[in-house]
C-alpha positions, 0 to 999 in steps of 0.5 A: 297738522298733517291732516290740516295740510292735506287738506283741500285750500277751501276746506282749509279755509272754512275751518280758519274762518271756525276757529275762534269765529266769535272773538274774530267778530266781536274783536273786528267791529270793536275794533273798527268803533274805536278806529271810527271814534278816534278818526274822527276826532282828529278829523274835527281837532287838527292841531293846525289848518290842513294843507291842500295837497297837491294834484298831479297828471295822474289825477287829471288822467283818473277820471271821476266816477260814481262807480267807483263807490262800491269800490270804495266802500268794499275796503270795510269787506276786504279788510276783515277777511285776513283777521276771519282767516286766521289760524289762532290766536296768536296771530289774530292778536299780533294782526291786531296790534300791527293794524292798530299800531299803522292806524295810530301812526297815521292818526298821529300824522293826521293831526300834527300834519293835517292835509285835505283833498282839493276841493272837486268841481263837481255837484255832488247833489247828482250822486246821492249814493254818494252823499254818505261818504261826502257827508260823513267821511271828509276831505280830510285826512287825506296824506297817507291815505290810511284806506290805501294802508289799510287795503295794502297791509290786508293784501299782503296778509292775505297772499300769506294765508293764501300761500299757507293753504295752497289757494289757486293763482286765480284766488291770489291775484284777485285779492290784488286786483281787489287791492289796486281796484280799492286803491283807483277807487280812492282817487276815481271818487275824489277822496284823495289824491294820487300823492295820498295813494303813494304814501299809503302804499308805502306806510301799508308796505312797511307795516306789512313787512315788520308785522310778517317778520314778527310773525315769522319769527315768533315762536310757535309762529309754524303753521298758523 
């Protein structure tokens, strides 16, 4: 341990990104198969017709742009760099079962309470790198923004880690100019809207919260 400590944070990185690499792999994509699955089944099936969501000034002053799709989809990216990141199995699992456990809640939500974006004025015929997103991911699902959720929860989990091996402020606040890029993208692309970003944030937060409180608390949890 006094080794791992001392260390260079990059070195200290690497080694995390080693140990338990192919669990780290295989559990992610499987993870993200049955989050998909279950998507978008309650996406097809809501129990009742979706509410429209409300714009604000916020979204008139969020100017679309097809730029903002790298963004966008860079979330699949981000998301899997704390599981990659982590320092055993314990809290491989416990990220799991918290990540899994927002995922549901808001599954949940998405299909007792079913809402959707208003539709956008745009032709989307003249952003074909947008056909995928438009075509597949719809204007469903959208309150809390569980990819706002999903950004915010991996943000908090990385400052952790980041903190833990001693990484540079520059390294830190990137990761959360990463988080605040994917939460603009989200409204910049016409996904959702800024109501949708706001509850995601707040479901990320909470969720981030009492999964680093278990964590903390766990026996064992020193030094991973």
């Amino acid at each position: 341990m006094e080794l791992s400590i001392a260390l260079p944070w990059y070195r200290q990185l690497a080694a995390r990104i080693g140990t338990l690499s192919p669990l780290k792999a295989v559990g992610t994509m499987v993870f993200m198969a049955l989050f998909f699955w279950g998507y978008f089944a309650v996406l097809r099936n809501p129990l009742a017709t979706p509410y429209v969501m409300p714009l604000t000034a916020l979204d008139d002053w969020i100017a679309f742009t097809p730029l903002a799709y790298p963004v966008y989809v860079s979330l699949w990216v981000y998301v899997s760099l704390p599981p990659a990141l982590l320092n055993g199995f314990r809290p491989l699992a416990l990220f799991g079962v918290w990540i899994a456990s927002m995922c549901l809640f808001c599954l949940g939500i998405f299909w007792f309470f079913p809402t959707a974006v208003p539709a956008a004025l745009i032709d989307w015929t003249q952003y074909p790198e947008m056909a995928v997103i438009k075509g597949i991911d719809a204007a469903g699902n959208a309150c809390p923004s569980l990819h706002v959720a999903s950004a915010v929860f991996s943000a908090v989990w990385l400052a952790r880690v980041f903190r833990q091996v001693g990484a540079p402020s520059a390294l830190r606040v990137f990761s959360i100019l990463h988080c605040l890029a994917i939460l603009w993208s989200t409204v910049a692309t016409r996904q959702h809207v800024v109501l949708d970003v706001l509850a995601g944030v707040v479901v990320g937060l909470v969720f981030a919260g009492l999964s680093l409180r278990q964590v903390e608390a766990a026996a064992g949890a020193k030094g991973i």
